[in-house]
C-alpha positions as CSV (number, residue, x, y, z in Angstrom):
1,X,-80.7,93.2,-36.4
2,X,-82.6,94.7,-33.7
3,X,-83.7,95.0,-30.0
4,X,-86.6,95.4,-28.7
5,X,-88.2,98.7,-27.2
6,X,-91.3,99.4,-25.7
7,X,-92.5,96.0,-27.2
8,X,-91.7,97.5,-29.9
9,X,-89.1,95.8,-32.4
10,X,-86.7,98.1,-33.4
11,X,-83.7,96.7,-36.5
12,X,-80.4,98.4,-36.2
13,X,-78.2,97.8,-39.4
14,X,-74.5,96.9,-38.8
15,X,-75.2,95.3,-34.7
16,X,-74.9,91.9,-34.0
17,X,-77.0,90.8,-31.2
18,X,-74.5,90.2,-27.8
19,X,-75.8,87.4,-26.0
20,X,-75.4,87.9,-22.1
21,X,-73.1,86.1,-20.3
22,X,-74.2,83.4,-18.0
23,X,-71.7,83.8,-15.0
24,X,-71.2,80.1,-13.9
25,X,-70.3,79.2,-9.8
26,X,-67.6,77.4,-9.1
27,X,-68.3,74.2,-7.6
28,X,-67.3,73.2,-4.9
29,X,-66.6,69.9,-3.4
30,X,-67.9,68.9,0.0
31,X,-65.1,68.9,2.3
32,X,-65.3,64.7,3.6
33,X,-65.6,64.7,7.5
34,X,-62.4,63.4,9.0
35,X,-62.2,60.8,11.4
36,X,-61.5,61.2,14.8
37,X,-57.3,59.5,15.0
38,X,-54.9,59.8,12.8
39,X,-55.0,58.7,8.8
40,X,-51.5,57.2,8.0
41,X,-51.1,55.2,4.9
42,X,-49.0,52.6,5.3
43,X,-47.4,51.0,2.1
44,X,-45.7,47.7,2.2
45,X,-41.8,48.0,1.7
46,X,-40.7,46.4,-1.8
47,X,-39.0,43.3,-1.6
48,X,-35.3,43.3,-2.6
49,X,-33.1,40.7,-3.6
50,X,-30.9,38.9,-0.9
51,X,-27.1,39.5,-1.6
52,X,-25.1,36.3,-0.4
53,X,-21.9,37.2,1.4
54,X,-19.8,34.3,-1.0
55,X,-20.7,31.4,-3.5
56,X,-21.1,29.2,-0.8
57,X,-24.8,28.1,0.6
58,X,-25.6,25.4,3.1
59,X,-27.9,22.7,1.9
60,X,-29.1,19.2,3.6
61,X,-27.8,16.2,2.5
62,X,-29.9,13.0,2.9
63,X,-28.6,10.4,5.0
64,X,-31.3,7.8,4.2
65,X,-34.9,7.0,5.1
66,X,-36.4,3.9,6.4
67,X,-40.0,2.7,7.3
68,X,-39.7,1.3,10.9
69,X,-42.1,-0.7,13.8
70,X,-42.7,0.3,16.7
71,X,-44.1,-1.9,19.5
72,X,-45.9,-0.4,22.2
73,X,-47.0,-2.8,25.1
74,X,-48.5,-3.1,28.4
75,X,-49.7,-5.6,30.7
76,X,-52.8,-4.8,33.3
77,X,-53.7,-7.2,36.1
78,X,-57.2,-8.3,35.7
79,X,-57.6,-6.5,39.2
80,X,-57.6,-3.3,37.1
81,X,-60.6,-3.1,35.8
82,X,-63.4,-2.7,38.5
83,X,-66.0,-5.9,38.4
84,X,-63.2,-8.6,37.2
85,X,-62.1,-10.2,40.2
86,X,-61.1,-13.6,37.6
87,X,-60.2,-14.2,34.2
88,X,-63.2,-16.7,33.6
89,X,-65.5,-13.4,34.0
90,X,-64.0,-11.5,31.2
91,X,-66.2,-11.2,27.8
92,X,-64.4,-9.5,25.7
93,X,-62.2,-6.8,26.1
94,X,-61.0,-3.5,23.4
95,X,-58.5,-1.4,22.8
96,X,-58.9,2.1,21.0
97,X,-55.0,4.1,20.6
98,X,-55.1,7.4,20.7
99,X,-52.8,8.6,17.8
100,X,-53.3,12.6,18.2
101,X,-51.8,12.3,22.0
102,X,-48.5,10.3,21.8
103,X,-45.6,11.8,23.9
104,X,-42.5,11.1,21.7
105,X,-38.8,11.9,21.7
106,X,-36.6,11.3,19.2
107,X,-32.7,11.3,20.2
108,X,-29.9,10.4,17.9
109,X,-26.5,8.7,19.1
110,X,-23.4,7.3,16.6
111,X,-25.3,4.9,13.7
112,X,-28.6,4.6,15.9
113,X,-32.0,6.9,16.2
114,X,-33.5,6.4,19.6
115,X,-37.5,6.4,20.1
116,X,-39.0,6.4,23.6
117,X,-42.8,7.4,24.3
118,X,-46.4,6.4,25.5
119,X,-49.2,5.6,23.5
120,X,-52.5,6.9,25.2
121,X,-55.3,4.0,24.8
122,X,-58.7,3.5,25.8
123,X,-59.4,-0.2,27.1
124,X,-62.7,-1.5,27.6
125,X,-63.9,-4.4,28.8
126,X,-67.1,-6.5,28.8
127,X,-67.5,-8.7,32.4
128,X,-69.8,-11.4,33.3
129,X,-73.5,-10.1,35.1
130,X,-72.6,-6.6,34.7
131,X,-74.7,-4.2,32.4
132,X,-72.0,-1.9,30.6
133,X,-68.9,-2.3,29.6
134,X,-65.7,-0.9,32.0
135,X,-63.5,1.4,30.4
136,X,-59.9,2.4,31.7
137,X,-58.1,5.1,30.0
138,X,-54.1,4.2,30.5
139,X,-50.8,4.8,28.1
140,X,-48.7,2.1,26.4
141,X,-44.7,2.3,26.7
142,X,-42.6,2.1,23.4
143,X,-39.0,2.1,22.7
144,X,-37.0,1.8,19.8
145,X,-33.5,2.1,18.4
146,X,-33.2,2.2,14.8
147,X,-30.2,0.8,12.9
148,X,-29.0,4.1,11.2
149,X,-25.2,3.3,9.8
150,X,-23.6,7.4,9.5
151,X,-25.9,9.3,11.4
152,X,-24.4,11.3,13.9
153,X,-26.0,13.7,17.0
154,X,-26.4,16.9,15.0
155,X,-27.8,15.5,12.2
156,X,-31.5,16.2,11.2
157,X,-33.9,13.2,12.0
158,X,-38.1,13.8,10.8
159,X,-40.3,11.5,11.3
160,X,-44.2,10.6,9.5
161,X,-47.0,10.4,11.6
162,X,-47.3,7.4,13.4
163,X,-49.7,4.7,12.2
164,X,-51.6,1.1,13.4
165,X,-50.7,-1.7,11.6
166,X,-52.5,-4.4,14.3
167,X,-53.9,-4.2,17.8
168,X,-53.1,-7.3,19.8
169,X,-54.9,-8.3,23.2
170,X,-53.8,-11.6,25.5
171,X,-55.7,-12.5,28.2
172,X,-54.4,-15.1,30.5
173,X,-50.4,-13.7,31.0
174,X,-49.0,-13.8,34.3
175,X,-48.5,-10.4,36.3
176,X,-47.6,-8.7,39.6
177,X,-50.9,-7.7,41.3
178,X,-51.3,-3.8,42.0
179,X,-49.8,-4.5,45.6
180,X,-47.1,-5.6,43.9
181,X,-47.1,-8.4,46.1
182,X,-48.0,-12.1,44.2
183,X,-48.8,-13.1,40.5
184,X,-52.2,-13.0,39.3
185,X,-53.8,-13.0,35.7
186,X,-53.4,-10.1,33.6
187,X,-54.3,-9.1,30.1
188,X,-51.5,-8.4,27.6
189,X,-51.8,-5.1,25.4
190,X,-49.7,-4.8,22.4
191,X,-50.0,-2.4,19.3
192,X,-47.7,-2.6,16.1
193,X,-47.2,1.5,15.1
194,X,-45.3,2.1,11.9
195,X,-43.1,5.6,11.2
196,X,-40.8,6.3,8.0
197,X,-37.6,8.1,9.4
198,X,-35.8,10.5,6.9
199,X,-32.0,11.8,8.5
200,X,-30.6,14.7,6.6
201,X,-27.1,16.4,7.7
202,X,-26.8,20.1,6.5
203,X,-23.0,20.4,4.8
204,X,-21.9,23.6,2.9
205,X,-21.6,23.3,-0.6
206,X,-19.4,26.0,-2.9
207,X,-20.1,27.2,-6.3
208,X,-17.8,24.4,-8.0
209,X,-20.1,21.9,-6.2
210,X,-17.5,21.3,-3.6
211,X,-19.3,19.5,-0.3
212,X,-17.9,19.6,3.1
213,X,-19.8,18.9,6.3
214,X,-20.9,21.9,8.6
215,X,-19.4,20.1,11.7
216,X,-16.1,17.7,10.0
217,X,-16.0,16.8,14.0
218,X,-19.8,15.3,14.8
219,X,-19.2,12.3,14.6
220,X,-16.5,11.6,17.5
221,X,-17.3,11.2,20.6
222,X,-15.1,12.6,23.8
223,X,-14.8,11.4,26.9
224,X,-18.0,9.4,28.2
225,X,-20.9,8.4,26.1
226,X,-23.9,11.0,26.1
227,X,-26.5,10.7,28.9
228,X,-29.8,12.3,27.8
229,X,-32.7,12.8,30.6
230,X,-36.5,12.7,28.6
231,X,-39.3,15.4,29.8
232,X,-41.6,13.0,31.9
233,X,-45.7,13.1,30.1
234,X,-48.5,14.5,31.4
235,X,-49.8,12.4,34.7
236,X,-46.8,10.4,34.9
237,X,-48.4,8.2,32.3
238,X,-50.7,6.7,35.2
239,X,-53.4,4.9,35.0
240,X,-56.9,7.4,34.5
């Protein structure tokens, strides 16, 4: 072995060579630049598993379901509709329902399920000698009382949309004038809607499979029958 000395080279029996020691930095991570606020981590609690008091649990039992008609129906004087002073003017004459704004309640009394509401419609009507057509945006009444042998108020009542089945229009029927004072002609409105009604009553059933109602005494009825006053629509349902 050897080293080196004045350029010269200069073996040294016996040496090994020492290599020098890099000294490595420690590196050091950039510290991040914290937000302005506070940093909270929030985790989302694990879910546990509901423990039930007893072996009892309260489930709905079905009643029954039934598709149903209802009929909703109104007759307009021919007065109404600005330009149609007689019948013998009218064209023709259309009537568009307006499914997505019915105004419906649903009450339920011993064996029957009660429907009363207004179907918005848009009528329009084609006269004699005048350019376009006169429109008149009104509602159409409908009630109905479903035979419903069981049900009882408390009981669950859901009902489907409501559909068309048929549109109907009648010129020529006899009506009260808007004065309210003498029969003139009027035009008869009637559309067919169907509904499927499902009634459900919730009862308590125990781990044997044992039923018994929630409410034994829903069915009876004490003292005078039950009044029920409706929530009036929007407008009255008035003519627009």
């Amino acid at each position: 072995m050897g080293y080196y000395n004045c350029g010269k080279r200069i073996e040294v029996p016996g040496k090994v060579p020492i290599k020098p020691k890099n000294k490595k930095k420690k590196s050091v991570a950039p510290r991040k630049k914290q937000q302005a606020g506070c940093n909270c981590n929030v985790e989302n609690p694990a879910y546990q598993p509901a423990k039930l008091t007893n072996d009892c649990t309260v489930v709905n039992s079905l009643l029954g379901t039934k598709t149903v008609q209802k009929v909703a129906e109104l007759t307009l004087p021919v007065t109404a509709f600005s330009g149609l002073g007689v019948l013998d003017n009218l064209v023709s004459v259309n009537l568009t329902p307006n499914l997505n704004e019915i105004t419906q309640n649903v009450r339920v009394i011993k064996d029957k399920v009660v429907n009363i509401g207004l179907l918005p419609a848009t009528i329009s009507v084609s006269i004699l000698d005048v350019d376009l057509p006169v429109t008149l945006n009104t509602t159409l009444p409908f009630q109905e009382h479903t035979d419903f042998p069981g049900i009882c108020p408390q009981d669950n009542v859901q009902e489907t949309p409501l559909e068309v089945e048929g549109i109907f229009t009648q010129p020529g029927v006899p009506v009260i004038d808007a004065a309210g004072i003498e029969l003139v002609d009027g035009i008869l409105f009637k559309v067919i809607l169907r509904t499927t009604i499902t009634a459900t009553r919730p009862v308590i059933r125990d781990a044997q499979g044992n039923v018994c109602d929630v409410n034994p005494n829903r069915c009876e009825i004490v003292g005078n029958p039950p009044s029920f006053n409706l929530p009036a629509p929007t407008n009255g349902g008035l003519l627009g």
